[in-house]
C-alpha positions, 0 to 999 in steps of 0.5 A: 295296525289297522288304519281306516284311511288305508282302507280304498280309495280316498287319497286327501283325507283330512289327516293326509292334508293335514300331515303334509302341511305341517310337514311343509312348515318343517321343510321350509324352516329347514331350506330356510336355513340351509343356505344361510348358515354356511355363510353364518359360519364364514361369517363367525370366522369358519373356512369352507370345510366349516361351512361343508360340516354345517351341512354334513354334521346335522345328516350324519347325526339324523343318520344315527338317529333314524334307525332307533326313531324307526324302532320307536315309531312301531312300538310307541305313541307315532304322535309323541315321537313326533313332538319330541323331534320337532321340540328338539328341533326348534330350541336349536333354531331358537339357540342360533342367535346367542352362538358366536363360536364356530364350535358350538353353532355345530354342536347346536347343528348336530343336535337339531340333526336328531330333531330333524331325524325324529321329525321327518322319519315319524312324518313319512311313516305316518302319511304312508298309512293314509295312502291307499297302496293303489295310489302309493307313489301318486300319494308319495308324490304329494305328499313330497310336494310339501317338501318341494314348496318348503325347498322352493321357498325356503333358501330364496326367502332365507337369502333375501332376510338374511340381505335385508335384515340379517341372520336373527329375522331368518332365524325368528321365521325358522322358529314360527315355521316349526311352531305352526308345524307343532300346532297343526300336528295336534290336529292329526288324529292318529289310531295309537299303536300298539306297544311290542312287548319285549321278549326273545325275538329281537327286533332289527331297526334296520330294514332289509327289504328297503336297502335296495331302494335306500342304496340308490336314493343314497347315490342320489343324495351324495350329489344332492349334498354337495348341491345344498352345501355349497351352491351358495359358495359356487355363485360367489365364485361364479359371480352369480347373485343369488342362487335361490333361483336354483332352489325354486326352479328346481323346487317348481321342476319337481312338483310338475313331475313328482305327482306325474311320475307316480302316477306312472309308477303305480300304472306302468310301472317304476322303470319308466320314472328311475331310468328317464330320472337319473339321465335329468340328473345327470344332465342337470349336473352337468349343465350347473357345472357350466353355469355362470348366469341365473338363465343357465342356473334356471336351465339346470335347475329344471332337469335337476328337479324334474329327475329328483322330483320323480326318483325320490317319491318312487324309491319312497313308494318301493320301499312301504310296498316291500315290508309290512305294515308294522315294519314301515317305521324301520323300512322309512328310518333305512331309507332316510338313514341312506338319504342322510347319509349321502347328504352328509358324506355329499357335503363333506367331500365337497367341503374337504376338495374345495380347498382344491377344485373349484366348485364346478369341477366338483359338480362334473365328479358328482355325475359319477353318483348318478351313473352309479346309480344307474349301474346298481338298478341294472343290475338289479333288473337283470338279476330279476330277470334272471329270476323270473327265467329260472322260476319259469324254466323250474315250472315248465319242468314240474 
């Protein structure tokens, strides 16, 4: 596919402005949510792992549909792939209100998670075409602005409606989130993609190039789902009010480093943001396993959203410049395919050993997932160092 706004310099084209704003309205009707509906399940009767599956069921069924969401993004109409998820995802939001069994809110849970799936995967494939690939990370970095807004806002307002005027308000907000991210989405032109046709070459629908980058986003988002799980829970255990605070000081962190870190990416290089990222997370986590006040929660949140902020839009630029063009509808559901995955698994263990181990203590054994992450990109800078070794020494002997 050709697409003129690929072509130069030009970063804020109307159709990326465009495709980062709808993307917000999706974002904050998600972090709406996110806080609210483990307590919505307590609420109707659930216990901790109840709440953990709320979080867990919706990623796991994003991952099993990401792939083919993937597939379908280069080979199909991107902007019919995109109504379909955003269609699925709003009738669940809309459902809510009439579910009063634990086990239909998540089946309705796992559902919006194909919406969800379909949804964010046709959005970061599209906007990687509007970004000039000199300015990639700078441009992932924005664009990952839209989601950092709907993260800051979200679970802070989420909190405050379901307080002030119960779950149906929060409810009726998530669902005229999505109806805005619908209608600006049918102002996105879009060049149509031409169809693949069928024939003896089969085509994967997951991307090997990007399982590198998906592997440490991954370790990243074990720790992340554990957070967006359960953070509500732990201040009722800790005693602090409303950890919204947490959200929207994370939220503020990573818009401050997500443009800064990819600006740094594309000059000097990803080393300088993936390394400094994952010492602030870890830092972060640990900080927030002693947090018992809204001051140390804030402390936390910002070294926590300042290495997120600047990790995950420069692992999402690694991943477009390893494939080509008509493989970055695949490469994209890999990643998120990863990025689901830890979530899900993230929230599930959290929910499974809470029944055990305070939450604080579980924030300190989710740091391992960082030093994981960094033994996996050492190892993965020595093996090319290696490399470009063997390739120098094979040359000087030729």
């Amino acid at each position: 596919m050709n697409n003129p706004n690929s072509v130069g310099s030009s970063l804020w084209t109307k159709d990326f402005i465009l495709t980062s704003l709808s993307n917000l309205f999706l974002f904050f009707s998600f972090h709406l949510l996110t806080p609210i509906l483990p307590i919505y399940i307590v609420e109707m009767g659930g216990d901790k792992f109840a709440a953990g599956m709320v979080v867990g069921i919706f990623t796991i069924s994003a991952l099993v549909i990401r792939p083919f969401a993937g597939s379908a993004l280069d080979m199909f109409d991107r902007k019919k792939v995109l109504y379909l998820g955003l269609f699925i995802f709003i009738l669940t939001v809309i459902s809510y209100e009439w579910m009063y069994i634990v086990s239909f809110i998540l089946f309705a849970r796992m559902i919006q998670g194909i919406g969800w799936g379909v949804a964010t995967t046709t959005y970061a494939t599209m906007v990687s075409d509007y970004i000039p690939s000199s300015r990639r990370a700078e441009g992932m970095g924005y664009f990952g602005l839209s989601i950092n807004i709907g993260m800051a806002l979200g679970p802070l307002i989420g909190i405050w409606l379901m307080v002030e005027y119960g779950f149906t308000m929060v409810f009726i907000i998530a669902a005229v989130s999505i109806l805005l991210s619908i209608l600006l989405s049918h102002y996105i032109l879009y060049p149509q993609m031409p169809i693949k046709k069928s024939g003896s070459e089969k085509v994967s629908i997951i991307e090997k190039n990007a399982l590198l980058p998906a592997i440490l986003v991954m370790m990243m988002t074990l720790a992340h789902g554990g957070i967006l799980s359960s953070l509500t829970l732990f201040g009722k255990e800790t005693g602090i009010s409303n950890v919204g605070w947490f959200f929207l000081a994370s939220a503020l962190s990573m818009m401050v480093s997500r443009p800064t870190a990819g600006k740094i990416a594309d000059k000097i290089g990803q080393n300088y943001v993936l390394v400094p990222g994952a010492l602030a997370l870890g830092l972060g986590l640990l900080i927030l396993s002693y947090s018992s006040n809204v001051f140390v929660l804030v402390i936390a949140a910002i070294f926590y959203g300042a290495g997120y902020g600047g990790i995950q839009p420069t692992l999402q630029a690694w991943v477009i410049t390893r494939v080509s063009p008509d493989r970055r509808g695949a490469a994209t559901a890999t990643y998120f395919s990863a990025f689901d995955l830890g979530i899900g698994v993230g929230a599930l263990w959290v929910g499974f050993f809470a029944k055990w181990l305070s939450y604080a203590i579980i924030f300190k054994i989710s740091i391992l997932f960082i030093v994981l992450f960094g033994l996996i990109y050492s190892f993965y800078l020595l093996h090319e160092k290696q490399k470009q070794m063997s390739d120098h020494q094979t040359k000087y002997e030729i």
